[in-house]
C-alpha positions in Angstrom: -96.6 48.2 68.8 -97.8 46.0 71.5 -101.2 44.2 71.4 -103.4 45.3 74.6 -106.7 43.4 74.8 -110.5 44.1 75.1 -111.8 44.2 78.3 -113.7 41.4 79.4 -113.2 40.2 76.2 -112.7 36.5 76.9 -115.6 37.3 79.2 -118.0 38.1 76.3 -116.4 35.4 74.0 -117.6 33.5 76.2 -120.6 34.8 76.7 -121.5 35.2 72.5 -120.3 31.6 72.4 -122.6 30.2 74.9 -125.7 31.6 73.8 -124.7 30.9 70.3 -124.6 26.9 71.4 -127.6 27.3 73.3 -129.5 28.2 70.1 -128.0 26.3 67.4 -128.4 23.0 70.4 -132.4 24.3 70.3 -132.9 24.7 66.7 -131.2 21.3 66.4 -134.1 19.9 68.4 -136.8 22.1 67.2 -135.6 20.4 63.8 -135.9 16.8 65.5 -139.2 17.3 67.6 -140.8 18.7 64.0 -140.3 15.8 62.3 -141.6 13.4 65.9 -144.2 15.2 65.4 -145.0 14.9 61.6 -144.4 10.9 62.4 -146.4 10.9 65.1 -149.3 12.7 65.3 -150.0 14.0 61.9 -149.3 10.7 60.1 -149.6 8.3 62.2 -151.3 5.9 60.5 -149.8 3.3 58.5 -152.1 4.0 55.2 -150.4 7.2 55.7 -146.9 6.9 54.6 -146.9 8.6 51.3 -148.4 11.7 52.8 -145.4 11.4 55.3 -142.9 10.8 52.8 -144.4 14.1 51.3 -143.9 16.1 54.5 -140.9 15.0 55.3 -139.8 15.7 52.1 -141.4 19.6 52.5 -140.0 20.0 55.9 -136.6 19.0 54.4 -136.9 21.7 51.6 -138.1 24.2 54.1 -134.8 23.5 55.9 -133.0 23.4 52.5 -134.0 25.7 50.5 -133.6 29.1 52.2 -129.8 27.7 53.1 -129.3 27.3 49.7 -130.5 30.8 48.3 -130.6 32.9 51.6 -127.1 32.5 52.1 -125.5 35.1 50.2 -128.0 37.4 50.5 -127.4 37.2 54.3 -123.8 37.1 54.4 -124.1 40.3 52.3 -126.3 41.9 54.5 -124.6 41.1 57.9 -121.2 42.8 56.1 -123.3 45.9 55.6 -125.0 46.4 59.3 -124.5 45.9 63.1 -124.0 42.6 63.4 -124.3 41.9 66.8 -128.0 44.3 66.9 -128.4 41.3 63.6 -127.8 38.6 66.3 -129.8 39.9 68.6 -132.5 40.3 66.6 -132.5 36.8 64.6 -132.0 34.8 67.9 -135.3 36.6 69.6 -136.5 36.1 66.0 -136.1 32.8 66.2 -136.7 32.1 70.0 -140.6 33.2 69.1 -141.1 31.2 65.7 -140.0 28.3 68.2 -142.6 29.1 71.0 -145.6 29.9 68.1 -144.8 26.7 67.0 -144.9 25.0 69.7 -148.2 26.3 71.4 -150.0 25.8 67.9 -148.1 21.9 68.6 -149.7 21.6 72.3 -153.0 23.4 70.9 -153.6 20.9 68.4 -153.5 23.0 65.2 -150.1 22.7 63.7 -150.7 21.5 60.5 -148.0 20.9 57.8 -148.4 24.4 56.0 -147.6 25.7 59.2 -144.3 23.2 59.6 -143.1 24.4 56.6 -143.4 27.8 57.0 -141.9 27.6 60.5 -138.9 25.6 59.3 -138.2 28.0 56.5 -138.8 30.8 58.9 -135.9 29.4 61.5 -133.9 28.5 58.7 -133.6 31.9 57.0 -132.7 33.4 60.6 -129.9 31.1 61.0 -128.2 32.4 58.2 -128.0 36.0 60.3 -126.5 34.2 63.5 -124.2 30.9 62.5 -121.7 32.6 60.3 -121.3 35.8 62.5 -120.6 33.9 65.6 -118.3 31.9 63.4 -116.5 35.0 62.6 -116.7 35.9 65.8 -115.0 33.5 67.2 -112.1 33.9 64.2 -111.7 37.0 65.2 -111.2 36.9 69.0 -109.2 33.9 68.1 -106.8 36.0 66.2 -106.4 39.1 68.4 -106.7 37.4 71.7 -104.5 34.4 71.0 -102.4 34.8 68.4 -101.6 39.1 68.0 -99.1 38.6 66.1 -101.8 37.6 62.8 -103.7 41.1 63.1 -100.6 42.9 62.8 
């Protein structure tokens, strides 16, 4: 039995992987600029600083606590359905909660509430994309590399 592989497959390894780095790079930032902005323009002054500490604190948890308890849930779900149409999905997903989140930013009206719910928002999607591409990646790995671990 000899191993004969995809084609274009190293070609949409690639592809997957890019796109994957692009987004977790931007949510990375997204993640950074959110809490500029917290420091900067909605507490910015110094009588302030418990009402930062508090959201900081909130944007932390809305970061935190859909990793913690969204996980499984996701990892279950992705194991049940397309997984790519699940990429997809999430990444646009999360590509808009980004861009709402900024205009209400360059608008003027992004208020904590609205931090929160946007971190928790982009968290939850993650879950959909990081371990899939991580799979992914295991899995071209193993059939494109190294056939002999399929077998």
């Amino acid at each position: 039995m000899s191993y004969t592989p995809p084609p274009h497959g190293f070609r949409t390894f690639v592809i997957v992987w890019a796109a994957q780095s692009l987004s977790v790079i931007g949510s990375g930032m997204t993640g950074f600029a959110l809490n500029v902005y917290l420091a900067q323009v909605l507490y910015a002054a110094p009588e302030q600083k418990v009402e930062l500490a508090l959201a900081f604190t909130a944007l932390s948890l809305g970061f935190t606590i859909p990793f913690v308890f969204g996980g499984p849930l996701a990892g279950a779900y992705a194991d049940r359905h397309d997984r790519k149409q699940i990429m997809i999905v999430a990444n646009v997903a999360n590509g808009l909660t980004t861009a709402l989140t900024l205009a209400l930013m360059l608008a003027g009206s992004l208020q904590s509430g609205c931090l929160w719910s946007s971190a928790s928002s982009l968290q939850r999607r993650r879950h959909f994309t990081t371990p899939l591409s991580m799979r992914r990646m295991r899995c071209w790995y193993r059939t494109a590399c190294c056939p002999e671990l399929t077998a």
